[in-house]
C-alpha positions as CSV (number, residue, x, y, z in Angstrom):
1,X,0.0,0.0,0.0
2,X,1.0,3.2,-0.6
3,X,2.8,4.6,3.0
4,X,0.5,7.6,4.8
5,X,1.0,10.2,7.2
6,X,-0.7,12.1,9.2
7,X,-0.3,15.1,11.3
8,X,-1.7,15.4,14.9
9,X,-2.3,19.0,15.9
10,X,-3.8,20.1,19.0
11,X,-5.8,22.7,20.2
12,X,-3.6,23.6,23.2
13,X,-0.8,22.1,25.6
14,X,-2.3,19.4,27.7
15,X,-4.8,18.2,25.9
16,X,-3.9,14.6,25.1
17,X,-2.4,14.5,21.9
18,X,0.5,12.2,22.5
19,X,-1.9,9.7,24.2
20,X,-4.6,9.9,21.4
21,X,-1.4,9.4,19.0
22,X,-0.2,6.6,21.0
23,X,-4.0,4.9,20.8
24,X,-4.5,5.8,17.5
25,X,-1.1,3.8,16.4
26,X,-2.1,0.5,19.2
27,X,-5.4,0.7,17.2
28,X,-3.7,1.1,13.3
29,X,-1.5,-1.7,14.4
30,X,-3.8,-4.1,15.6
31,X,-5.8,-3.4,12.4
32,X,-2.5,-5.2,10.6
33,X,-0.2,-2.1,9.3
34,X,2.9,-1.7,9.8
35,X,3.1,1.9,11.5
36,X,5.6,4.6,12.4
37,X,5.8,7.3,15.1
38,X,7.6,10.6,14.9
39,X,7.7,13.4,17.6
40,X,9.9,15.7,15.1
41,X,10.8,18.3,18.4
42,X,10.3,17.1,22.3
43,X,10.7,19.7,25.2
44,X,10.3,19.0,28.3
45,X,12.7,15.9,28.3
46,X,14.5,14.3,31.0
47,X,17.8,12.6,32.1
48,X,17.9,9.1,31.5
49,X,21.0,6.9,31.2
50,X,21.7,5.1,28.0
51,X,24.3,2.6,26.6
52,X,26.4,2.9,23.6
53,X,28.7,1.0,21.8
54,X,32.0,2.3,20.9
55,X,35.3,0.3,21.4
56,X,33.5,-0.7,25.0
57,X,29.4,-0.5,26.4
58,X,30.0,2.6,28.5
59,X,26.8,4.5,30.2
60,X,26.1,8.5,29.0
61,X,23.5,10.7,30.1
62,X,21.1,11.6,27.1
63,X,17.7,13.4,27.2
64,X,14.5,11.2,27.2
65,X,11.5,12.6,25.4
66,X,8.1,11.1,28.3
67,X,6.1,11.5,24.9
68,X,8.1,10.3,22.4
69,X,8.8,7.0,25.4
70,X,4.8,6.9,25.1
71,X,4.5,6.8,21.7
72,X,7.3,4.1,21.2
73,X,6.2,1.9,24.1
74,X,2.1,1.7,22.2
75,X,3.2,0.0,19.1
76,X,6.4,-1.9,20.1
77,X,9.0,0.5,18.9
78,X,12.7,-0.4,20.7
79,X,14.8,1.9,22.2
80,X,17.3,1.6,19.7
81,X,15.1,3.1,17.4
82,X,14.4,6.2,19.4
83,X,16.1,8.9,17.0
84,X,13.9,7.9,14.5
85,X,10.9,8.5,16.9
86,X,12.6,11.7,18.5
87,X,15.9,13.0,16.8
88,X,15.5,16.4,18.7
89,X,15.0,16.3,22.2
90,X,14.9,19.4,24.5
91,X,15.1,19.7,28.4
92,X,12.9,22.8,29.8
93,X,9.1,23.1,30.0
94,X,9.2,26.0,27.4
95,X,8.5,25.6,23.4
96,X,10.8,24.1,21.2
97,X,12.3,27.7,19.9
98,X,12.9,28.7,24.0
99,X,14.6,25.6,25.0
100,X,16.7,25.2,22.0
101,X,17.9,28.6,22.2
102,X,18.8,27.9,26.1
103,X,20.4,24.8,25.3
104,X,22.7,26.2,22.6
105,X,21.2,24.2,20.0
106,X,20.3,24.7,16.4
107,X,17.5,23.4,15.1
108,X,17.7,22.5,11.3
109,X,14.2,23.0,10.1
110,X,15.0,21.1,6.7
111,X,16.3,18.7,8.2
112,X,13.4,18.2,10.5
113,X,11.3,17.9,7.7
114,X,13.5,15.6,5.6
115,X,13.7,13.2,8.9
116,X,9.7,13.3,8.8
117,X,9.3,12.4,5.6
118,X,12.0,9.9,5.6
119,X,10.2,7.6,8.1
120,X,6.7,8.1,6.8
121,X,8.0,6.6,3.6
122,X,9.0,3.4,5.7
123,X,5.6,3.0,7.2
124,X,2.4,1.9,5.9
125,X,1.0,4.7,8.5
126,X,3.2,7.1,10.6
127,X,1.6,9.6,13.1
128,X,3.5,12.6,13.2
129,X,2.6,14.8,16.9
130,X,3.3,18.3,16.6
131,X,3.7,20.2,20.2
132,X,1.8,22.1,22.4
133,X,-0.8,24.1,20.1
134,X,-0.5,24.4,16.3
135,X,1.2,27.9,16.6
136,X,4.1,26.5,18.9
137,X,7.3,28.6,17.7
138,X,9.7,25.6,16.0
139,X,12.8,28.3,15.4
140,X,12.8,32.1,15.1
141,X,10.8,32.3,12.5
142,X,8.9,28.9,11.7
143,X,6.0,27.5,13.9
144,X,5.0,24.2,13.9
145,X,2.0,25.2,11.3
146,X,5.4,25.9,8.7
147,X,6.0,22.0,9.9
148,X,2.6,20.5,9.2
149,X,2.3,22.9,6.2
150,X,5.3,21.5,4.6
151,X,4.8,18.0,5.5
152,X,1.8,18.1,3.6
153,X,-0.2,15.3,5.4
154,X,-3.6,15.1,6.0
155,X,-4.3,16.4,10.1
156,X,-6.0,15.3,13.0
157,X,-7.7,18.1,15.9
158,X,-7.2,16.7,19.0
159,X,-9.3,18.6,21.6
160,X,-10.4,19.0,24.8
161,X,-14.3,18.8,25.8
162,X,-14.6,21.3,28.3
163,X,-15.7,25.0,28.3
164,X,-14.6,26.8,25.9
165,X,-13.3,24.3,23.9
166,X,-16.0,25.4,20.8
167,X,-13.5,28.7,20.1
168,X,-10.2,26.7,20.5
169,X,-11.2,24.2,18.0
170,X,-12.5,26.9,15.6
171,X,-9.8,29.1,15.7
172,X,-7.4,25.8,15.4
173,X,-9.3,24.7,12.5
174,X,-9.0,28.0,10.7
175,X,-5.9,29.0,11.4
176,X,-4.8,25.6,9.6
177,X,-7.2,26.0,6.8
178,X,-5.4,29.3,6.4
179,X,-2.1,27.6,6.3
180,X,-3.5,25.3,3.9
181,X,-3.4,22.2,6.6
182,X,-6.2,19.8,5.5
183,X,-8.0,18.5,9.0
184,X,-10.2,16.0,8.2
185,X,-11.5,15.2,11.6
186,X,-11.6,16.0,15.7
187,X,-10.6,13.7,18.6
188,X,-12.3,15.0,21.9
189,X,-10.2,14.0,24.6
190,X,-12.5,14.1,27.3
191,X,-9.3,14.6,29.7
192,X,-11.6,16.6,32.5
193,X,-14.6,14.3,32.3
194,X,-17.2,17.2,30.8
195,X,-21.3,17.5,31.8
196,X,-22.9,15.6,29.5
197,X,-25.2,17.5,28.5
198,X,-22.2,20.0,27.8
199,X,-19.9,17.5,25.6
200,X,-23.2,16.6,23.5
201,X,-23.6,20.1,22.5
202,X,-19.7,21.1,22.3
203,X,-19.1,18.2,20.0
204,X,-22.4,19.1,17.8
205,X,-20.9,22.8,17.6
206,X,-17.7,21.8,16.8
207,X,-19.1,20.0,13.6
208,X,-21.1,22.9,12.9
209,X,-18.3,25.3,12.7
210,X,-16.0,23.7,11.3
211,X,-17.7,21.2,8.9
212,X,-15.3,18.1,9.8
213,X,-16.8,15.3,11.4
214,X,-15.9,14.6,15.0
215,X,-14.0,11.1,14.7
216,X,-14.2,9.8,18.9
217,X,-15.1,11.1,21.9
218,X,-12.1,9.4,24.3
219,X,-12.7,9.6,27.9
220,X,-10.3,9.7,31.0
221,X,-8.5,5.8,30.7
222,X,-8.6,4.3,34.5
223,X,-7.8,0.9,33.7
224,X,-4.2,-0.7,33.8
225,X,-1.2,-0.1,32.2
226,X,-1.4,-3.2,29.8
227,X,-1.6,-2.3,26.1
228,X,-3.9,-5.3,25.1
229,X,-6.5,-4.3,28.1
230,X,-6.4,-0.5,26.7
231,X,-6.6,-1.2,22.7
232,X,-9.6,-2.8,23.8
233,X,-11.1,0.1,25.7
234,X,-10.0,2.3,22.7
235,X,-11.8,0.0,20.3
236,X,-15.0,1.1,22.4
237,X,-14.8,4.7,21.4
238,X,-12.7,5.2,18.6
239,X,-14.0,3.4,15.2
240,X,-10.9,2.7,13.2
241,X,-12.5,2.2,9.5
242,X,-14.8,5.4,10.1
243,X,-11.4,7.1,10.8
244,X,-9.0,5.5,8.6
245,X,-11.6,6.3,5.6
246,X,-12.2,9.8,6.9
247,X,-8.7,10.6,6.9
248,X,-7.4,8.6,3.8
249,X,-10.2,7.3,2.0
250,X,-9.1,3.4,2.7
């Protein structure tokens, strides 16, 4: 089959894009593809010790992306294959542009994009998570819409339910339209467990604003950490061939 990508933008910081991600790729691999995961640029990361081989296994510090571990650990990907997942990651709670400036690093936006591009072409299906909202400055000059934009792959909102949440997935949905992104569906991420009465309408207002269907409705996930317990749950409110076909028509 041909390999597909698609872009997962949010609304805001915090409002569960990496774990929709991570379901959405359980749920595409269960449904037999073979798929990929990129987190282009991670803040946020941590210490965590790592081997490498050189003349002798010696331990070095590097810096862990939590979301790009997340995003690995839902479809099997191995450590040893974290750059692909996560070739820039960033320590500091601040955007990508902030921490890479305090870091000293350089961000090579083309190369960014070439790395993105690379792995969807080695996936039947690779999710590509942006971060924080879709405006999140990249570099000095390039946000993460330039990224999407330039990537060129069909998008996923990923939202939350709550108050409010009508004008942040409007404006979101514009802006991209604006930027020529091409969303072809919302993800509520009922992350704050919303009245209701107050989803129902959110969701319907959503759809009427926007004219993209809502794909799922995901509510707060209580149960263990065991991926074959959870890709069931998923399967209960996430419809994999009424989203694979919304996104790309298979």
């Amino acid at each position: 089959m041909k390999q597909l990508g698609v872009s997962i933008i949010g609304t805001d910081t915090d409002v569960g894009k990496t774990f929709v991600t991570g379901l959405l790729g359980a749920l595409a691999m269960a449904d037999g593809f073979d798929v990929g995961m990129v987190k282009p640029v991670s803040s946020s990361a941590v210490p965590f010790p790592q081997f490498v081989t050189m003349d002798e296994d010696e331990m070095c510090v590097g810096l862990e992306s939590k979301d790009a571990t997340y995003l690995m650990q839902s479809v099997g990907i191995p450590e040893s294959r974290r750059h692909e997942v996560n070739p820039i990651a960033l320590a500091g709670d601040y955007s990508p542009r902030l921490a890479a400036e305090l870091a000293g690093v350089e961000i090579d936006y083309p190369e960014v994009v070439a790395h993105v591009k690379k792995v969807v072409a080695q996936h039947d299906i690779t999710f590509v998570e942006g971060a924080g909202g879709i405006t999140t400055p990249l570099t000095a000059d390039i946000t993460f819409t330039n990224l999407m934009k330039d990537i060129a792959y069909p998008a996923i909102l990923v939202a939350d339910g709550r108050l409010g949440s009508i004008n942040r997935v409007v404006l979101t949905y514009e802006y991209a339209k604006l930027h020529n992104i091409d969303v072809k569906g919302i993800i509520v991420n009922d992350t704050t467990v919303v009245d209701p009465f107050l989803l129902k309408t959110n969701i319907e207002d959503m759809e009427r604003y926007t004219g993209v269907p809502v794909l799922g409705v995901v509510p707060p996930y209580q149960g263990p950490n065991q991926e074959h317990i959870k890709l069931g749950w998923g399967r209960s409110f996430l419809h994999t061939a009424k989203i694979w076909h919304a996104v790309w028509g298979i």
